[in-house]
N, C-alpha and C positions, 0 to 999 in steps of 0.2 A: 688899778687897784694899788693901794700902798701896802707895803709890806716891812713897815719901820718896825724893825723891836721882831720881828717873824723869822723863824728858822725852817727853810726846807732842805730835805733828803732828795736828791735827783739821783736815779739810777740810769746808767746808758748816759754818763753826762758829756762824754769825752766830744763829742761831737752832734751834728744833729739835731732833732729834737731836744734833747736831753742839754745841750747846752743854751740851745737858744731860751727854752725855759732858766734856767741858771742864770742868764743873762737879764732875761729879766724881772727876775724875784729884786735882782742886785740892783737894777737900776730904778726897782721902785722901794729901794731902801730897807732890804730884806737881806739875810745872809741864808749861803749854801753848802750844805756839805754834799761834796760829789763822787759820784761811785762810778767805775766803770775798772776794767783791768787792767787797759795802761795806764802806769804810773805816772809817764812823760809825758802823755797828753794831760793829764788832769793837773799834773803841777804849771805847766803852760797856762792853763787856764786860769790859775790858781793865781798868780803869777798879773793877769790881765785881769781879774778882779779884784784884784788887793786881798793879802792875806788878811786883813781884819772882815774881812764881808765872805769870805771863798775857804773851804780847806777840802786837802783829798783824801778820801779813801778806797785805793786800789782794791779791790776786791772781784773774784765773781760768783755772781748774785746764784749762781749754780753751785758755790759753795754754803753748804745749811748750817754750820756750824760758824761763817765769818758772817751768815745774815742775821743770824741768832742772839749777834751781839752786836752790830752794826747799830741799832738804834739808840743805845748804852752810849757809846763809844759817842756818837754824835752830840748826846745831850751832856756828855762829859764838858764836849768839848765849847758848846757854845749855849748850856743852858738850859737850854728847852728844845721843845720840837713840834712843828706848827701844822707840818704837812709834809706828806711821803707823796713823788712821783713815780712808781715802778714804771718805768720807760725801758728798759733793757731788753735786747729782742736779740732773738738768734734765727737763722733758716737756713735749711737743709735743702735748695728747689730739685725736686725729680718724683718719680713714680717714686711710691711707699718700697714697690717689690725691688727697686734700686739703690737705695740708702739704707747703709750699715743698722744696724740695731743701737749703737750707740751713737750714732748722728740723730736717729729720730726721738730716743733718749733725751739727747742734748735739746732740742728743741722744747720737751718737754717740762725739764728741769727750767731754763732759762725763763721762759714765757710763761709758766704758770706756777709751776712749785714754788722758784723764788719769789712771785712779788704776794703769795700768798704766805710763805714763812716769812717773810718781810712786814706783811701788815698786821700779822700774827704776833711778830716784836716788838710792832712800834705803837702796837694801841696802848699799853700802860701807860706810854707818855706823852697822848696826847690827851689835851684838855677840851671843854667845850670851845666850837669857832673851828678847831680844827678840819683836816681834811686830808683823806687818800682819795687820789686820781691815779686809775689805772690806763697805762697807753695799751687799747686794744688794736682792731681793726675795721675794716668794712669787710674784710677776709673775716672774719665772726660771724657775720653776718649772711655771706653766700658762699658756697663752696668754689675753687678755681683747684681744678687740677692740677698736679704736680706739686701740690703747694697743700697736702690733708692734715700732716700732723699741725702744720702750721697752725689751718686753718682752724683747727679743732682747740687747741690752744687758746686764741683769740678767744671762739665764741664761750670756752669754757671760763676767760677772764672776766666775760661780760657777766655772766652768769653768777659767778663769785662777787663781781662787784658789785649787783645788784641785790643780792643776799645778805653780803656785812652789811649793806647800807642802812637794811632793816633795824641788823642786830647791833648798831651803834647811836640810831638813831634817839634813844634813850641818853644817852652821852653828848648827845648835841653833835656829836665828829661826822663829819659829812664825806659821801663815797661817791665818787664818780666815775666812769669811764670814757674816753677818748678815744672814738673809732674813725682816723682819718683812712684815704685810700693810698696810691700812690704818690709817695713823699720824695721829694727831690733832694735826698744823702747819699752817704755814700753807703748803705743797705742794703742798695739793690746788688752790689758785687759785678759779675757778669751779667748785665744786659742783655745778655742773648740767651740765658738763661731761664729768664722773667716769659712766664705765661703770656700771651699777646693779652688776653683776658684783662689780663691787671690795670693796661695801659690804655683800658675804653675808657676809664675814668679820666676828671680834669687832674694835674701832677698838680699837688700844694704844695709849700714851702716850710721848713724846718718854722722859720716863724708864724705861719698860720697855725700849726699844728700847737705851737708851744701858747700862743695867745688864749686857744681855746681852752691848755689845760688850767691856765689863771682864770677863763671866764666860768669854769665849771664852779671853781673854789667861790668866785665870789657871788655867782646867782646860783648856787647852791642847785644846778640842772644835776640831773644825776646823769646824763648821758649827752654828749655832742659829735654829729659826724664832724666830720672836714671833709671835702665839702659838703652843707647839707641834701644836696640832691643825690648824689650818691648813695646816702643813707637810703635815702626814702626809694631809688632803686631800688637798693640790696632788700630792705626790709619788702618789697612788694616780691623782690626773686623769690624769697625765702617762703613767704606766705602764698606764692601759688609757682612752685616748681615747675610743673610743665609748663608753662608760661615761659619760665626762666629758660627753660631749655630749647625751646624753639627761639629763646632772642639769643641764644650764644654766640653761633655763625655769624649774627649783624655785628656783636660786642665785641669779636673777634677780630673782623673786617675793620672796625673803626679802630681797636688796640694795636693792628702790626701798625698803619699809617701812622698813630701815635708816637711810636714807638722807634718806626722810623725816624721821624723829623726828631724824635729826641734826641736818637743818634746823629743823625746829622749836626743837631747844636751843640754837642758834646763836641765830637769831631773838632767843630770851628772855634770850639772854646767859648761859646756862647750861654 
Protein backbone atom coordinates (compact mmCIF):
# COMPACT_ATOMS: atom_id res chain seq x y z
CA UNK A 1 0.00 0.00 0.00
CA UNK A 2 1.42 3.49 -0.70
CA UNK A 3 0.97 5.99 1.56
CA UNK A 4 2.49 9.28 -0.31
CA UNK A 5 0.81 12.46 0.94
CA UNK A 6 -0.67 10.11 4.31
CA UNK A 7 -0.12 11.06 7.81
CA UNK A 8 -0.36 8.26 10.64
CA UNK A 9 -0.56 8.70 14.62
CA UNK A 10 1.35 5.45 15.98
CA UNK A 11 0.95 4.99 19.73
CA UNK A 12 3.50 2.43 21.58
CA UNK A 13 5.88 3.49 18.70
CA UNK A 14 9.12 3.45 20.58
CA UNK A 15 9.60 -0.04 19.78
CA UNK A 16 7.88 -3.11 18.59
CA UNK A 17 4.95 -3.25 16.93
CA UNK A 18 4.40 0.29 17.13
CA UNK A 19 7.57 1.00 15.20
CA UNK A 20 7.76 -1.49 12.79
CA UNK A 21 4.20 -0.13 11.62
CA UNK A 22 6.16 3.45 11.55
CA UNK A 23 8.57 2.02 9.55
CA UNK A 24 6.46 1.11 7.23
CA UNK A 25 3.87 3.73 6.63
CA UNK A 26 7.51 5.69 5.91
CA UNK A 27 8.73 3.44 3.50
CA UNK A 28 5.77 3.43 1.56
CA UNK A 29 5.89 7.12 1.37
CA UNK A 30 3.78 8.08 4.19
CA UNK A 31 4.82 10.39 7.38
CA UNK A 32 4.48 9.54 11.21
CA UNK A 33 3.89 11.10 14.24
CA UNK A 34 4.96 8.91 17.18
CA UNK A 35 3.78 8.41 20.70
CA UNK A 36 5.27 6.43 23.23
CA UNK A 37 6.93 7.90 26.74
CA UNK A 38 10.41 7.75 26.07
CA UNK A 39 11.68 10.72 24.56
CA UNK A 40 15.04 9.08 23.64
CA UNK A 41 13.74 6.24 22.06
CA UNK A 42 11.37 8.15 19.79
CA UNK A 43 13.88 10.79 18.78
CA UNK A 44 16.24 7.89 17.82
CA UNK A 45 13.72 6.84 15.65
CA UNK A 46 13.00 10.02 14.50
CA UNK A 47 16.34 10.46 13.70
CA UNK A 48 16.48 6.96 11.46
CA UNK A 49 13.37 8.21 9.51
CA UNK A 50 14.24 11.53 8.59
CA UNK A 51 12.75 14.39 10.36
CA UNK A 52 10.69 15.46 7.29
CA UNK A 53 8.83 11.83 7.13
CA UNK A 54 8.96 11.10 11.40
CA UNK A 55 8.30 13.60 14.43
CA UNK A 56 7.97 12.73 18.27
CA UNK A 57 5.51 13.10 20.77
CA UNK A 58 6.45 11.86 24.17
CA UNK A 59 3.44 11.38 25.83
CA UNK A 60 1.38 8.74 27.99
CA UNK A 61 -1.62 7.74 26.28
CA UNK A 62 -2.70 7.23 30.15
CA UNK A 63 -2.44 10.85 30.30
CA UNK A 64 -6.26 12.20 29.14
CA UNK A 65 -5.58 15.57 29.13
CA UNK A 66 -2.06 15.11 26.67
CA UNK A 67 -4.51 12.57 24.33
CA UNK A 68 -7.07 15.15 24.30
CA UNK A 69 -4.97 17.17 22.39
CA UNK A 70 -2.51 14.96 20.68
CA UNK A 71 -4.45 14.80 17.46
CA UNK A 72 -4.34 18.90 17.29
CA UNK A 73 -0.81 18.89 17.87
CA UNK A 74 -0.25 16.25 15.10
CA UNK A 75 -2.29 17.90 12.31
CA UNK A 76 -0.52 21.21 13.40
CA UNK A 77 2.17 19.72 12.76
CA UNK A 78 2.06 17.92 9.46
CA UNK A 79 -1.34 18.83 7.99
CA UNK A 80 -3.75 16.45 8.13
CA UNK A 81 -4.38 13.12 9.61
CA UNK A 82 -5.04 9.88 7.75
CA UNK A 83 -4.94 7.15 10.39
CA UNK A 84 -4.68 6.47 14.28
CA UNK A 85 -2.77 3.24 15.37
CA UNK A 86 -3.61 2.77 19.22
CA UNK A 87 -0.92 0.25 19.80
CA UNK A 88 0.24 1.19 23.36
CA UNK A 89 -0.12 -1.74 25.93
CA UNK A 90 0.64 -2.08 29.40
CA UNK A 91 0.36 -5.51 31.75
CA UNK A 92 0.33 -6.21 35.16
CA UNK A 93 0.84 -10.61 34.92
CA UNK A 94 -0.47 -12.23 38.29
CA UNK A 95 -3.61 -13.14 40.15
CA UNK A 96 -6.12 -10.01 40.37
CA UNK A 97 -6.18 -10.69 44.44
CA UNK A 98 -2.10 -9.90 43.85
CA UNK A 99 -1.69 -6.56 41.98
CA UNK A 100 -2.14 -3.22 43.61
CA UNK A 101 -5.30 -1.38 42.79
CA UNK A 102 -3.56 1.04 40.89
CA UNK A 103 -1.37 -1.61 38.62
CA UNK A 104 -4.79 -3.07 37.55
CA UNK A 105 -5.88 0.80 37.17
CA UNK A 106 -2.95 1.25 35.12
CA UNK A 107 -3.86 -1.53 32.75
CA UNK A 108 -7.07 -0.21 32.47
CA UNK A 109 -6.33 3.34 31.67
CA UNK A 110 -3.51 2.26 29.02
CA UNK A 111 -5.32 -0.48 27.02
CA UNK A 112 -8.72 0.90 26.86
CA UNK A 113 -9.38 4.48 28.10
CA UNK A 114 -6.55 5.90 26.09
CA UNK A 115 -6.94 4.60 22.70
CA UNK A 116 -10.84 5.34 23.18
CA UNK A 117 -10.18 9.19 24.24
CA UNK A 118 -7.64 9.03 21.51
CA UNK A 119 -10.11 8.05 18.88
CA UNK A 120 -12.54 10.28 20.50
CA UNK A 121 -9.95 13.30 19.45
CA UNK A 122 -8.95 12.20 16.37
CA UNK A 123 -12.32 11.79 14.48
CA UNK A 124 -12.84 15.55 13.76
CA UNK A 125 -9.78 15.22 11.66
CA UNK A 126 -10.28 12.53 9.91
CA UNK A 127 -11.76 12.75 6.51
CA UNK A 128 -13.39 10.08 4.16
CA UNK A 129 -10.32 6.93 3.22
CA UNK A 130 -9.43 7.40 6.70
CA UNK A 131 -8.77 4.77 9.39
CA UNK A 132 -8.48 3.60 13.19
CA UNK A 133 -6.89 0.30 13.88
CA UNK A 134 -6.96 -0.85 17.27
CA UNK A 135 -4.02 -3.30 18.46
CA UNK A 136 -6.08 -5.73 20.45
CA UNK A 137 -5.47 -9.51 21.21
CA UNK A 138 -6.32 -13.03 21.02
CA UNK A 139 -6.21 -12.62 24.92
CA UNK A 140 -9.83 -10.64 23.88
CA UNK A 141 -10.83 -13.39 22.79
CA UNK A 142 -10.24 -16.35 25.49
CA UNK A 143 -9.56 -15.85 28.91
CA UNK A 144 -5.68 -16.95 30.36
CA UNK A 145 -5.24 -16.71 33.82
CA UNK A 146 -3.17 -14.34 35.63
CA UNK A 147 -3.54 -12.09 32.90
CA UNK A 148 -7.96 -10.89 33.60
CA UNK A 149 -7.71 -7.33 33.70
CA UNK A 150 -5.59 -7.59 30.73
CA UNK A 151 -7.68 -9.85 29.23
CA UNK A 152 -10.87 -7.88 29.70
CA UNK A 153 -9.24 -4.72 28.35
CA UNK A 154 -8.52 -6.44 24.88
CA UNK A 155 -11.94 -8.07 24.56
CA UNK A 156 -13.36 -4.66 25.65
CA UNK A 157 -11.12 -2.89 22.59
CA UNK A 158 -12.59 -5.34 20.38
CA UNK A 159 -15.93 -4.51 21.19
CA UNK A 160 -15.34 -0.63 20.97
CA UNK A 161 -13.80 -1.17 17.87
CA UNK A 162 -16.54 -2.90 16.48
CA UNK A 163 -19.01 -0.35 17.53
CA UNK A 164 -17.33 3.15 16.21
CA UNK A 165 -16.89 1.17 13.31
CA UNK A 166 -20.76 1.47 12.90
CA UNK A 167 -20.86 4.83 14.08
CA UNK A 168 -18.29 6.34 11.43
CA UNK A 169 -19.28 4.26 8.82
CA UNK A 170 -21.38 7.12 7.54
CA UNK A 171 -18.07 9.27 7.25
CA UNK A 172 -16.55 6.73 5.14
CA UNK A 173 -13.48 6.38 8.31
CA UNK A 174 -12.88 2.91 8.54
CA UNK A 175 -12.35 0.84 12.15
CA UNK A 176 -10.44 -1.96 12.67
CA UNK A 177 -8.88 -4.30 15.15
CA UNK A 178 -5.65 -6.21 15.26
CA UNK A 179 -5.75 -9.35 17.53
CA UNK A 180 -2.41 -10.97 17.22
CA UNK A 181 -1.13 -13.78 20.02
CA UNK A 182 2.26 -14.06 21.38
CA UNK A 183 4.56 -11.34 19.84
CA UNK A 184 8.14 -11.61 19.76
CA UNK A 185 9.17 -7.70 21.85
CA UNK A 186 10.24 -6.97 24.32
CA UNK A 187 6.48 -6.94 26.16
CA UNK A 188 6.62 -9.94 27.47
CA UNK A 189 9.16 -8.47 30.39
CA UNK A 190 9.89 -11.67 32.59
CA UNK A 191 9.40 -14.78 30.74
CA UNK A 192 8.83 -16.62 33.59
CA UNK A 193 6.25 -14.71 34.40
CA UNK A 194 4.14 -15.40 31.12
CA UNK A 195 1.21 -17.90 31.61
CA UNK A 196 2.57 -21.30 29.91
CA UNK A 197 -0.95 -20.84 28.18
CA UNK A 198 0.26 -17.92 26.13
CA UNK A 199 3.05 -19.71 24.47
CA UNK A 200 0.68 -22.72 22.92
CA UNK A 201 0.21 -20.27 20.25
CA UNK A 202 2.82 -19.88 17.05
CA UNK A 203 5.31 -16.42 18.42
CA UNK A 204 4.68 -13.76 15.32
CA UNK A 205 6.95 -11.16 14.64
CA UNK A 206 6.71 -7.26 15.38
CA UNK A 207 6.48 -7.33 11.48
CA UNK A 208 3.79 -9.66 11.03
CA UNK A 209 1.72 -7.94 13.29
CA UNK A 210 2.56 -4.27 11.86
CA UNK A 211 1.88 -5.59 8.03
CA UNK A 212 -1.65 -6.82 9.19
CA UNK A 213 -2.40 -3.50 10.77
CA UNK A 214 -1.65 -1.81 6.95
CA UNK A 215 -3.69 -4.85 5.46
CA UNK A 216 -6.73 -3.85 7.70
CA UNK A 217 -6.42 -0.10 6.42
CA UNK A 218 -6.34 -1.15 2.92
CA UNK A 219 -8.99 -4.01 2.55
CA UNK A 220 -10.92 -2.33 4.77
CA UNK A 221 -11.37 -6.16 7.00
CA UNK A 222 -12.69 -4.91 10.25
CA UNK A 223 -10.86 -7.59 12.11
CA UNK A 224 -7.37 -9.69 11.62
CA UNK A 225 -5.84 -12.46 13.94
CA UNK A 226 -2.10 -12.93 13.71
CA UNK A 227 -1.86 -15.67 13.19
CA UNK A 228 -5.28 -16.61 11.71
CA UNK A 229 -5.47 -19.98 13.26
CA UNK A 230 -5.09 -18.88 16.54
CA UNK A 231 -8.05 -16.79 15.99
CA UNK A 232 -10.30 -19.31 14.88
CA UNK A 233 -8.94 -21.19 18.10
CA UNK A 234 -9.73 -18.54 20.40
CA UNK A 235 -13.09 -17.87 18.84
CA UNK A 236 -14.24 -21.69 18.98
CA UNK A 237 -12.64 -21.40 23.14
CA UNK A 238 -14.79 -18.74 23.57
CA UNK A 239 -17.98 -20.12 21.95
CA UNK A 240 -17.91 -23.42 23.64
CA UNK A 241 -16.06 -23.11 26.99
CA UNK A 242 -16.05 -26.23 28.41
CA UNK A 243 -14.50 -27.45 25.39
CA UNK A 244 -11.95 -24.73 26.11
CA UNK A 245 -11.48 -26.04 29.39
CA UNK A 246 -10.90 -29.59 28.96
CA UNK A 247 -8.22 -28.56 26.10
CA UNK A 248 -6.18 -26.19 28.77
CA UNK A 249 -3.92 -29.13 30.36
CA UNK A 250 -2.87 -30.13 26.44
CA UNK A 251 -2.34 -25.99 25.63
CA UNK A 252 -0.44 -25.98 28.63
CA UNK A 253 1.76 -29.00 27.99
CA UNK A 254 2.46 -27.57 24.45
CA UNK A 255 3.14 -23.64 25.98
CA UNK A 256 5.84 -24.62 28.77
CA UNK A 257 7.98 -26.75 25.70
CA UNK A 258 7.23 -23.55 23.73
CA UNK A 259 8.26 -21.52 25.97
CA UNK A 260 11.08 -23.55 26.86
CA UNK A 261 12.92 -23.59 23.53
CA UNK A 262 12.12 -19.86 23.43
CA UNK A 263 14.27 -19.48 26.39
CA UNK A 264 16.70 -21.44 25.24
CA UNK A 265 17.02 -19.22 21.81
CA UNK A 266 17.04 -16.09 23.99
CA UNK A 267 19.75 -17.60 26.12
CA UNK A 268 21.95 -18.44 22.70
CA UNK A 269 21.12 -15.02 21.39
CA UNK A 270 19.18 -16.48 18.73
Amino acid sequence: MRWDGKVALVTGASSGIGEAVARAIVEGGGKVALVARSRGNLDALVRALGEDRAASFPLDVGDREAVAALPSQVVARFGRLDLVVNNAGVNHRGAVAERSAAELAAIVDVNLVGPILLSRAAIPHLGPGAAIVNVASIAGKVPVPHEATYCATKAGLRAFSRALGVELAERDVHVAVVCPGPVDTGFFGDLTTVPDLVFSQPMSTAEEVAAAVLQAVETRAPEIDVPALSGKLATLGYLSPGVFRRAVPLFERVGARNKRRFLERKRAGR
